[in-house]
Legacy VTK file of the C-alpha trace (Angstrom):
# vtk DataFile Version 3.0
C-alpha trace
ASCII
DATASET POLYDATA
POINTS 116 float
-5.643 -11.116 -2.591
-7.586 -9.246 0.225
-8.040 -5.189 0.550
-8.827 -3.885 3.888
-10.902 -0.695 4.532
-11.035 0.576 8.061
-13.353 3.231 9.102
-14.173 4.947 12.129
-11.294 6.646 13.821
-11.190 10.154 14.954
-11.142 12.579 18.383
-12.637 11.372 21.092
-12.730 12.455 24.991
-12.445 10.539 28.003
-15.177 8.156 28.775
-16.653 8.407 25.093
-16.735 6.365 22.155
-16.446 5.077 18.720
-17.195 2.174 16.684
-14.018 1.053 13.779
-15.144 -1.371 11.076
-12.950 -3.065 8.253
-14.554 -4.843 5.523
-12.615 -7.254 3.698
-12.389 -7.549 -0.250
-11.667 -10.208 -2.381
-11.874 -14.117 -1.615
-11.879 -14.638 2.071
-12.853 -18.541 2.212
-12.281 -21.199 4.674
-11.333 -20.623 8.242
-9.867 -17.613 9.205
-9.618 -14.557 11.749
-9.752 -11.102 12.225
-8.212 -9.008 14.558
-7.585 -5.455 15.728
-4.133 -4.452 16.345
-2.593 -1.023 17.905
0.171 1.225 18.082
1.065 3.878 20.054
3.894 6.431 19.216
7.184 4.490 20.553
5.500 1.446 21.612
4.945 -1.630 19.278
1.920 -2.998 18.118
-0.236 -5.041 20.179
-3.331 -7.159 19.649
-6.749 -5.545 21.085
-9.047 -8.239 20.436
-9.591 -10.754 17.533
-12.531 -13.170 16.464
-12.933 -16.533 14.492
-15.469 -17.044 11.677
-16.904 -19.403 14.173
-17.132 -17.579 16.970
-13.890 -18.064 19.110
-13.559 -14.152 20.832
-10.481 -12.556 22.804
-9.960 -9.701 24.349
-6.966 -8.865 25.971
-6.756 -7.531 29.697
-6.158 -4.061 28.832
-10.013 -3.580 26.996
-11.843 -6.030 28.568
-15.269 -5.032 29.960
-14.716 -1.531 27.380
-14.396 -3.029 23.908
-16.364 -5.342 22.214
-15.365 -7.462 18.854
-17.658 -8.313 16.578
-18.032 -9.970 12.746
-20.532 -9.861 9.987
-19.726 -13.244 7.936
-21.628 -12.857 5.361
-19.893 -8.926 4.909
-16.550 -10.063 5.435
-16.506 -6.936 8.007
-15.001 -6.606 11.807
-16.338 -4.207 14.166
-14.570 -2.736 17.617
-17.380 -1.115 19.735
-14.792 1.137 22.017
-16.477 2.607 25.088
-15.059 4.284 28.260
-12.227 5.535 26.427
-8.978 5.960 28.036
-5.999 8.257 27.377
-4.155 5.457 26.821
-6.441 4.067 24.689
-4.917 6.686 21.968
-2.948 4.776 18.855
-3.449 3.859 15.455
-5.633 0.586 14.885
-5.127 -1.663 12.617
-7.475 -4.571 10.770
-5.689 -7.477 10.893
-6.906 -11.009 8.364
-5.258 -14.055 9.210
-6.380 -16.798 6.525
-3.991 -18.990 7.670
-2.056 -20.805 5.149
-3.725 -18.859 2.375
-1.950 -15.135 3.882
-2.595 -12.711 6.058
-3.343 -9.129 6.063
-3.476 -5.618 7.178
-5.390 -2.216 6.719
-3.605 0.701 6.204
-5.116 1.808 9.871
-7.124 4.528 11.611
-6.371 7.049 14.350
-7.906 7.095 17.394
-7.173 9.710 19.868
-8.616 10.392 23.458
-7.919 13.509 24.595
-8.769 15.486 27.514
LINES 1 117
116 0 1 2 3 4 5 6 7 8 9 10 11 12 13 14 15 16 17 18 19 20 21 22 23 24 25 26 27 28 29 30 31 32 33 34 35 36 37 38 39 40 41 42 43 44 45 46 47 48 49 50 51 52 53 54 55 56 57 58 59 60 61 62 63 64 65 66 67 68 69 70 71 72 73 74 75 76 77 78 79 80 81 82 83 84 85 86 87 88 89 90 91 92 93 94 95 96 97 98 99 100 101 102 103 104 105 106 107 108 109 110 111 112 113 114 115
C-alpha cells in the first residue's frame, strides 16, 4: 500500500509561482511513475506532466516551457516547479503513482488558484 502527501497549493497571481511536492509512503519498488494530474471545476482531469524512476519526462503542450517535473528517488517524492502562472492554470492537482502491475495511486490533491 502507498499514501500520498501533496503539499504546496495555495493563491497565486498571474505570472507567479509555486512549487507542489508529494512524497510517497510505503513500498514503492521496481519501475514505476509519477505524475501530476488536474481538474478544473466542470472539466475532467488531465495529465500535467509525469516522470519515470529512470528519467523518461513529459510535459504536455499546455505547461511546457512553465512547469517543470522533477523526482527525488531515494525520497520517493515528485515535485511541479509552476512558473508564469496562468488563469487557466487554476484546478486541483493531483499526485498520481503508477507501479504498474503492483497498483496505482492518488493523493487526496491540492488547490491551486491564479487569480487576478
Amino acid at each position: 500500500q502507498v499514501q500520498l502527501v501533496e503539499r504546496g497549493g495555495g493563491l497565486v497571481q498571474p505570472g507567479g509561482s509555486l512549487r507542489l511536492s508529494c512524497t510517497a509512503s510505503g513500498t514503492m519498488g521496481g519501475g514505476n511513475i509519477m505524475a501530476w494530474y488536474r481538474q478544473a471545476p466542470g472539466k475532467q482531469r488531465e495529465l500535467v506532466a509525469a516522470k519515470s524512476n529512470d528519467g523518461l519526462t513529459n510535459h504536455v503542450p499546455a505547461v511546457r516551457g512553465r512547469f517543470t517535473i522533477s523526482r527525488d528517488n531515494a525520497r520517493n517524492t515528485v515535485y511541479l516547479q509552476m512558473n508564469n502562472l496562468k488563469p487557466e492554470d487554476t484546478a486541483v492537482y493531483y499526485c498520481y503513482v503508477d507501479l504498474f502491475s503492483r497498483g496505482n495511486y492518488w493523493g487526496h490533491g491540492t488547490q491551486v488558484t491564479v487569480f487576478t
